[in-house]
C-alpha positions as CSV (number, residue, x, y, z in Angstrom):
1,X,-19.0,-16.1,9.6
2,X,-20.8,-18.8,7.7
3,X,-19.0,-20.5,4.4
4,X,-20.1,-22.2,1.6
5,X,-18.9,-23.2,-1.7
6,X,-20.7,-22.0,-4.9
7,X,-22.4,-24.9,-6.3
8,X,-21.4,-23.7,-10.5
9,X,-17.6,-23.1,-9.8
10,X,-16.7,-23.8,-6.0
11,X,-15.9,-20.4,-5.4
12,X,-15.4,-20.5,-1.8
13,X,-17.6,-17.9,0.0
14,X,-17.8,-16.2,3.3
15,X,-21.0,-14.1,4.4
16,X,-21.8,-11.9,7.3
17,X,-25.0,-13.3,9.5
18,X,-26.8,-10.4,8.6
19,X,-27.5,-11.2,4.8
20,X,-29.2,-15.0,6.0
21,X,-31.8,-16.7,3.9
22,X,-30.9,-13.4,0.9
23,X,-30.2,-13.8,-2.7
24,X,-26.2,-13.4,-3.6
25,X,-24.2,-13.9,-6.7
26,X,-20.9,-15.6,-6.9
27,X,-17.7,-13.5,-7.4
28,X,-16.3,-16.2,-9.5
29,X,-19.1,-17.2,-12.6
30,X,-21.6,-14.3,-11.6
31,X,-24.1,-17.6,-10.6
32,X,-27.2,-16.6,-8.3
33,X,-27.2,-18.3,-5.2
34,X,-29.3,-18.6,-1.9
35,X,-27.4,-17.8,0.8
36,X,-29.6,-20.0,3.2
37,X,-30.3,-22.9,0.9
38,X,-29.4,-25.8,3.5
39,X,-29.3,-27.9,0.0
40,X,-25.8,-26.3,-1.0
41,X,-23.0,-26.1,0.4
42,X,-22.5,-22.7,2.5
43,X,-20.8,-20.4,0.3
44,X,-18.5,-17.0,0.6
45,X,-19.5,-14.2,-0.9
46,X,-17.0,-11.4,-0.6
47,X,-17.7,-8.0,0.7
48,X,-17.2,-5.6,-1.7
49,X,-13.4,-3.7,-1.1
50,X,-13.9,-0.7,-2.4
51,X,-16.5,0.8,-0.4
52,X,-16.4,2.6,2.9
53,X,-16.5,0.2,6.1
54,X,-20.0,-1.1,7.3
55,X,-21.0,-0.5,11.0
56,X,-18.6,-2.5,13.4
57,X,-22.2,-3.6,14.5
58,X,-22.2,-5.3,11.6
59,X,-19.7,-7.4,11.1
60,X,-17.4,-9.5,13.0
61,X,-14.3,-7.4,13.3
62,X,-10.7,-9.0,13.3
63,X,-8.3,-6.6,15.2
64,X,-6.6,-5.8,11.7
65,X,-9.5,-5.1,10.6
66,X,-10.9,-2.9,13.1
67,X,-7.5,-0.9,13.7
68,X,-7.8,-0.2,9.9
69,X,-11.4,1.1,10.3
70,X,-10.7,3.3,12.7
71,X,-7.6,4.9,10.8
72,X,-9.8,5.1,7.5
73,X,-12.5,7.1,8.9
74,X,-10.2,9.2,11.1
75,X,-7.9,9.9,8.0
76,X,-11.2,10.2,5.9
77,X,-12.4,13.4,7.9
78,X,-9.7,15.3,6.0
79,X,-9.9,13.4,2.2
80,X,-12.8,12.9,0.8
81,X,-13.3,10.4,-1.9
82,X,-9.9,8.5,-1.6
83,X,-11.3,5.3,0.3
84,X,-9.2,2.6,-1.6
85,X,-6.2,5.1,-2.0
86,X,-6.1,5.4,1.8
87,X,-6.8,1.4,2.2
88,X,-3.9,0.9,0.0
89,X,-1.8,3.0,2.1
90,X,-2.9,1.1,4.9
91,X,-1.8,-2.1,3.1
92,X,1.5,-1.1,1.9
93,X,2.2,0.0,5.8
94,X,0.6,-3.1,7.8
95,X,2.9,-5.0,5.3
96,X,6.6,-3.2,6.7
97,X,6.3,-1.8,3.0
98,X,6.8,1.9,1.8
99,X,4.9,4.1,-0.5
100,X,5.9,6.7,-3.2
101,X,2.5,9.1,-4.1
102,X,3.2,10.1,-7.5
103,X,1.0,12.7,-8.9
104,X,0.4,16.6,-10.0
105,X,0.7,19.4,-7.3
106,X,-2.4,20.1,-5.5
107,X,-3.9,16.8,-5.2
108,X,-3.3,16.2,-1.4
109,X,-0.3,14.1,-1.6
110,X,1.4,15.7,1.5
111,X,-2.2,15.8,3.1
112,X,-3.0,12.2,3.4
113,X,0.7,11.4,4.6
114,X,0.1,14.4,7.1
115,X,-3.5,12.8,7.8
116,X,-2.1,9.6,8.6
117,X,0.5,10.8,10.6
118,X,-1.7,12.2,12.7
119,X,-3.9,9.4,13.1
120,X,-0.8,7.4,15.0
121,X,0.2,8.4,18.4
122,X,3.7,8.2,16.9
123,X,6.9,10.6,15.6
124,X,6.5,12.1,12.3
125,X,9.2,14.5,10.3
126,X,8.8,16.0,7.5
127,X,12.1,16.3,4.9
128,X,11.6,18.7,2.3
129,X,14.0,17.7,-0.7
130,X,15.9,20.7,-2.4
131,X,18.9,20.4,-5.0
132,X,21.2,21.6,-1.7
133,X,20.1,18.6,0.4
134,X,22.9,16.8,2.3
135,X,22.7,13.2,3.1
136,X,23.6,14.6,6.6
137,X,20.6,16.5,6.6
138,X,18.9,13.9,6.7
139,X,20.0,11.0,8.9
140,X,22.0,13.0,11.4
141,X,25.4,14.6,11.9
142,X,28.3,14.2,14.9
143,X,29.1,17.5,16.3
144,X,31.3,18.4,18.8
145,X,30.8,18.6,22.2
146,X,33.1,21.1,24.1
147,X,32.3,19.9,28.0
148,X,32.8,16.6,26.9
149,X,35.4,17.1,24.5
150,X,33.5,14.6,22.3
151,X,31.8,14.2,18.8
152,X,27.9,13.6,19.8
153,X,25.8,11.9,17.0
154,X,22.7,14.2,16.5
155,X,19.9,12.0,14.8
156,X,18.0,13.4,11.9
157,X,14.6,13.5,10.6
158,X,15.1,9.9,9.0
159,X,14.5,8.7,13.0
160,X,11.2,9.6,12.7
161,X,8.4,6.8,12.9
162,X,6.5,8.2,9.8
163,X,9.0,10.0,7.5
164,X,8.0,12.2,5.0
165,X,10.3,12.8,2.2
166,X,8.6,15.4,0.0
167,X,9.0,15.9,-3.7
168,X,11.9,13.3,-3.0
169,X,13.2,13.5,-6.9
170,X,14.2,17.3,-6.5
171,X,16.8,15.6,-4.1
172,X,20.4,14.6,-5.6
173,X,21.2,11.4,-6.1
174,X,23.8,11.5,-3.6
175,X,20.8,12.3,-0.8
176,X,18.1,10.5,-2.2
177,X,20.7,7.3,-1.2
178,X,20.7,8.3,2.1
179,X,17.1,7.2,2.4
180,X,17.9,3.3,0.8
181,X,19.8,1.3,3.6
182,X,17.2,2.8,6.6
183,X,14.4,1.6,3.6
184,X,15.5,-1.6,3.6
185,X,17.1,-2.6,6.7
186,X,15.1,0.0,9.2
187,X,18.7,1.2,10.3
188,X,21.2,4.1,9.6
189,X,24.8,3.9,9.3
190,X,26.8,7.3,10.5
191,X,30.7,7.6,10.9
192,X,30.7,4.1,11.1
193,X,27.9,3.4,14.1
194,X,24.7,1.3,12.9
195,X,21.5,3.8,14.5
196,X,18.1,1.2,14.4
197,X,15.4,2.9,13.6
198,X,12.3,2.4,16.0
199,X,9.3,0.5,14.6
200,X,7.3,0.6,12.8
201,X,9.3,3.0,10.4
202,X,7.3,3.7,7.4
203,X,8.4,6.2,4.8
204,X,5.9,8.1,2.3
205,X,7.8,9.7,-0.8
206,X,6.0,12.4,-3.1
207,X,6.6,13.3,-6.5
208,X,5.4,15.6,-9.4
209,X,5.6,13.6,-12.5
210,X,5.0,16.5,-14.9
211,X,7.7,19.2,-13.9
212,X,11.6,17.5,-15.0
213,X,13.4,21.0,-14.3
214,X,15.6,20.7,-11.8
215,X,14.9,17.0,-10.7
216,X,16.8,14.2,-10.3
217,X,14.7,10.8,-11.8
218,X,14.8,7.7,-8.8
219,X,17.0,5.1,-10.4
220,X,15.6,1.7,-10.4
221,X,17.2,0.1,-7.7
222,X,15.0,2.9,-5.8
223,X,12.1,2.3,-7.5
224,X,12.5,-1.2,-6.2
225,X,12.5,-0.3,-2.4
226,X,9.1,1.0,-2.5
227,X,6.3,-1.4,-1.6
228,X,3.2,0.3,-4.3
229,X,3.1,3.4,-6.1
230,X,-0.1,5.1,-6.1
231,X,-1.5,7.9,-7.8
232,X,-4.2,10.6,-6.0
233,X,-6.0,11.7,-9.2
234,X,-8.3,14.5,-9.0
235,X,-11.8,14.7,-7.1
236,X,-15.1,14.5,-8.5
237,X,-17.1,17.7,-8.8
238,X,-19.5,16.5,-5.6
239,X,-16.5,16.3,-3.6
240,X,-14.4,18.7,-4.5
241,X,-17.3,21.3,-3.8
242,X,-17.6,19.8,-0.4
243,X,-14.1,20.2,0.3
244,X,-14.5,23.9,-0.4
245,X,-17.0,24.3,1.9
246,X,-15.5,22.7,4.4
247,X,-11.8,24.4,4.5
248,X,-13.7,27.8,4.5
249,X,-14.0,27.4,7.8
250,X,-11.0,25.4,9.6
251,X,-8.9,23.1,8.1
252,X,-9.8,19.5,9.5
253,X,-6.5,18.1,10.2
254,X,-6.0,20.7,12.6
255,X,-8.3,18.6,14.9
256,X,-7.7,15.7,13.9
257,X,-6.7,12.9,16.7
258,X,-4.6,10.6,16.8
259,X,-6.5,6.3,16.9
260,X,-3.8,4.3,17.2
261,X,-0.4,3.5,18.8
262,X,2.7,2.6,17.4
263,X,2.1,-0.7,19.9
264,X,-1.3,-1.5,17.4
265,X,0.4,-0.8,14.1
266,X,3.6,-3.5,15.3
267,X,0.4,-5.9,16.2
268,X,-1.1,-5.7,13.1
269,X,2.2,-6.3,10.7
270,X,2.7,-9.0,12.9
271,X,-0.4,-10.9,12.3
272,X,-0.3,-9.9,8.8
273,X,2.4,-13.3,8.8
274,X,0.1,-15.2,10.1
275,X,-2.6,-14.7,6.4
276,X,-2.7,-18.0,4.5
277,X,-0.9,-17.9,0.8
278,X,-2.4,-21.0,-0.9
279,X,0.6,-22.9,-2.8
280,X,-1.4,-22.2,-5.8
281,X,-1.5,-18.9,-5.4
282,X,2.0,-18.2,-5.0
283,X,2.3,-20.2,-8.4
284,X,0.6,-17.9,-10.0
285,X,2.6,-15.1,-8.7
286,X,5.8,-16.6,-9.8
287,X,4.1,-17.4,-13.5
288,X,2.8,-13.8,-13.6
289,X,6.3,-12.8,-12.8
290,X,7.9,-14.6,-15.5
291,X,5.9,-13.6,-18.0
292,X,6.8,-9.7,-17.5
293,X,10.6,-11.3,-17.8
294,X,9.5,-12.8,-21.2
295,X,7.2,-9.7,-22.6
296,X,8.5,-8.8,-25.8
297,X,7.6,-5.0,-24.9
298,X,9.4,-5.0,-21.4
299,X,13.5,-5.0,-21.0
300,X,12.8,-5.3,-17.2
301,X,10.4,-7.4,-15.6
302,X,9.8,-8.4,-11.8
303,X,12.5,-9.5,-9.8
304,X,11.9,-11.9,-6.8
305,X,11.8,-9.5,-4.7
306,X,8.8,-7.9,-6.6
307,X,6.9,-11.4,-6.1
308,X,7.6,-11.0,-2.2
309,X,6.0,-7.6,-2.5
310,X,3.0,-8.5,-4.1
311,X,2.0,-11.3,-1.9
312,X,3.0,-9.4,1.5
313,X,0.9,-6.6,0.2
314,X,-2.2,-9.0,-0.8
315,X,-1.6,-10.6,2.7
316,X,-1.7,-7.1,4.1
317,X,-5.0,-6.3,1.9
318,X,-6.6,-9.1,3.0
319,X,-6.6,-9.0,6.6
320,X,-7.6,-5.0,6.2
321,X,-11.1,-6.5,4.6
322,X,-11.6,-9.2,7.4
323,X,-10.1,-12.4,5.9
324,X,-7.2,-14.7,6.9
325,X,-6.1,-15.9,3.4
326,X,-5.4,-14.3,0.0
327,X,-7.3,-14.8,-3.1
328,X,-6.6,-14.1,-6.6
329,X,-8.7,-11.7,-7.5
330,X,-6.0,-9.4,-4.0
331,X,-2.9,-10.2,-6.8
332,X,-4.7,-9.1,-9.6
333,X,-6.0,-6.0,-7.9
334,X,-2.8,-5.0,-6.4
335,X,-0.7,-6.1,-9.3
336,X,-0.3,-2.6,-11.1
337,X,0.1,-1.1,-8.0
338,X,3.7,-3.2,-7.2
339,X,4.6,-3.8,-10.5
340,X,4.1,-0.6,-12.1
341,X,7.0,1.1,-11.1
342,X,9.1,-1.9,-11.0
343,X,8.8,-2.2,-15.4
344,X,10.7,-1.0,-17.5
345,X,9.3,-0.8,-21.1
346,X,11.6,-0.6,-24.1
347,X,12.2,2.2,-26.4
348,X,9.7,1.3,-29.1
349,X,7.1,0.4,-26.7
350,X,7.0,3.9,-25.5
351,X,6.9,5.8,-28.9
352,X,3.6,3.9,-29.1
353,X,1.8,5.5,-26.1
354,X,2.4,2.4,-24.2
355,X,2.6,2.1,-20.6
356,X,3.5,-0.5,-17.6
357,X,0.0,-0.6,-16.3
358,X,-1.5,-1.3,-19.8
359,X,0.9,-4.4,-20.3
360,X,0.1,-5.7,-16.4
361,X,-3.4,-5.6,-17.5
362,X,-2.7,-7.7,-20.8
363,X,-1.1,-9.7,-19.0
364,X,-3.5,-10.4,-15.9
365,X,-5.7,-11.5,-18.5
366,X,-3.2,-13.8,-19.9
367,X,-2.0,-15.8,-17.3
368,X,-4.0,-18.2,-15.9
369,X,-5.9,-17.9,-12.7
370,X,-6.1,-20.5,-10.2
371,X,-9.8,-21.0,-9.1
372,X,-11.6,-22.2,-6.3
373,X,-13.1,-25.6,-5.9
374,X,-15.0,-27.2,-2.7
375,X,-11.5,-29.1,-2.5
376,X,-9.0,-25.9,-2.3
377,X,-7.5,-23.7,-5.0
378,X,-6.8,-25.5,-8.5
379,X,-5.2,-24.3,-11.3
């Protein structure tokens, strides 16, 4: 696609053929520009990321980008409405990442992991967390084999490619740990035998935020090991009346076919690597992350591995929307996302109706952004 820099801020911009010799406006200063102007300096205008996908006629499609297409409008024929939620799942699991859904009942949590699931020509189990859970019950148990007069290790519903672990804080401590080491390592230990896990292994956690009785709170170290948090909300009136139309008849998941291979997904988080991070860019990570370590309001801020999370997911978010590097504006927008879970706000803060997401966002407008010139990123 054609580039240019924006002649009032050197914005770096990239356009799709079709919107040749049209008027544009920077992303960076807001400046109109001619996208044809053979006086300037080709610019890049960035396709809006919140919208559904254009036509593949369209646009030039990288292979990210086209497998994440396809699983958006497959996983769209069931929720309606939740484009960017469903992108951002995409994100978090191009990026070797997982996900916890946090949110009341009834708001298709289970649905879009279920949706997804289905969309991948891959394994998918379903653990349904109770008080009684067992770690055993969930990565697998020996039992005893009477013609062979051996123990044979039974595999659980942990060895599943897409795992998920619903209403995961009504679990006990003791079996929400089961789920950490296969989290981070993609492997199982069992009376003493390492089990990998076969890729890509992504698990999706759900929880009910309102009802405490009879749960068990993740601790932080937890917390930690998922990639974003993200939150469903509820649909707008339009859509939610069209969803009632629609599951009067049959419910769409029911038909709803897989468009992708387990092969495709290990493709994708491979060249998700290859996304450029601009030195500049991962400076303003690192400053961002330092100043949630020095907020007066916070008594936890991110750790390192919190700064690796946010730029895998913004390399991950980026090659979803077509592009080979990162820009700022992919931290700032996925910033609450990661961080917000990984915060911890102090007492005080609390009493005053304070929240992690409100302080990212204070914060995001504090910390300097690097911008674009025709030479590269500057600070």
């Amino acid at each position: 696609m054609p580039k240019i820099n924006c002649p009032s801020c050197g914005q770096p911009i990239e356009y799709p053929e079709e919107l040749a010799d049209t008027e544009s406006v920077c992303p960076q200063c807001d400046s109109a520009i001619r996208l044809s102007d053979s006086t300037l300096p080709t610019i890049r205008v960035v396709r809006p990321r919140a919208t559904p996908p254009e036509p593949r006629e369209t646009i030039n499609e990288t292979p990210v980008m086209g497998l994440a297409n396809r699983l958006v409008v497959n996983i769209e024929k069931v929720l309606v409405g939740k484009h960017q939620e469903i992108v951002l799942l995409l994100a978090a699991y191009f990026a070797r990442g997982h996900v916890l859904l946090e949110d009341v009942p009834g708001v298709a949590k289970t649905m879009l992991a279920r949706s997804l699931a289905s969309s991948i020509a891959g394994s998918f189990k379903r653990i349904q967390c109770t008080p009684d859970l067992l770690p055993n019950d969930i990565t697998g148990t020996s039992v005893f084999h009477p013609k062979t007069t051996e123990f044979e290790f039974r595999p659980g519903p942990l060895f599943a490619q897409i795992v998920l672990a619903d209403e995961i804080n009504r679990a006990t401590p003791r079996a929400q740990s089961a789920l950490l080491e296969a989290m981070a390592e993609g492997r199982v230990t069992a009376d003493g035998t390492d089990y990998e896990l076969k890729s890509p292994f992504f698990l999706i956690a759900t929880q009910n935020p309102i009802d405490h009785e009879g749960t068990f709170p993740l601790p932080e170290a937890q917390l930690d090991r998922f990639l974003i948090r993200l939150s469903l909300g509820y649909p707008e009136a339009k859509e939610e009346a069209g969803m009632l139309e629609r599951l009067s008849r049959e419910h769409p998941i029911t038909d709803l076919e897989a468009v992708a291979s387990s092969e495709e997904i290990i493709a994708c988080q491979e060249a998700i690597r290859q996304v450029q991070v601009d030195s500049k860019i991962a400076e303003y990570v690192v400053n961002l992350m330092r100043a949630t370590r020095e907020h007066g309001e916070l008594r936890l801020g991110g750790s390192p591995r919190a700064s690796l999370a946010l730029i895998d997911c913004a390399r991950s978010y980026a090659a979803i929307h077509g592009y080979d590097f990162v820009m700022p504006d992919d931290i700032k927008l996925l910033a609450p996302y990661v961080l917000g879970h990984r915060l911890l706000l102090k007492m005080g803060t609390r009493l005053r109706n304070r929240t992690a997401e409100i302080v990212i966002k204070e914060l995001l407008r504090e910390v300097p952004v690097p911008t674009m010139l025709p030479g590269g990123l500057r600070s």
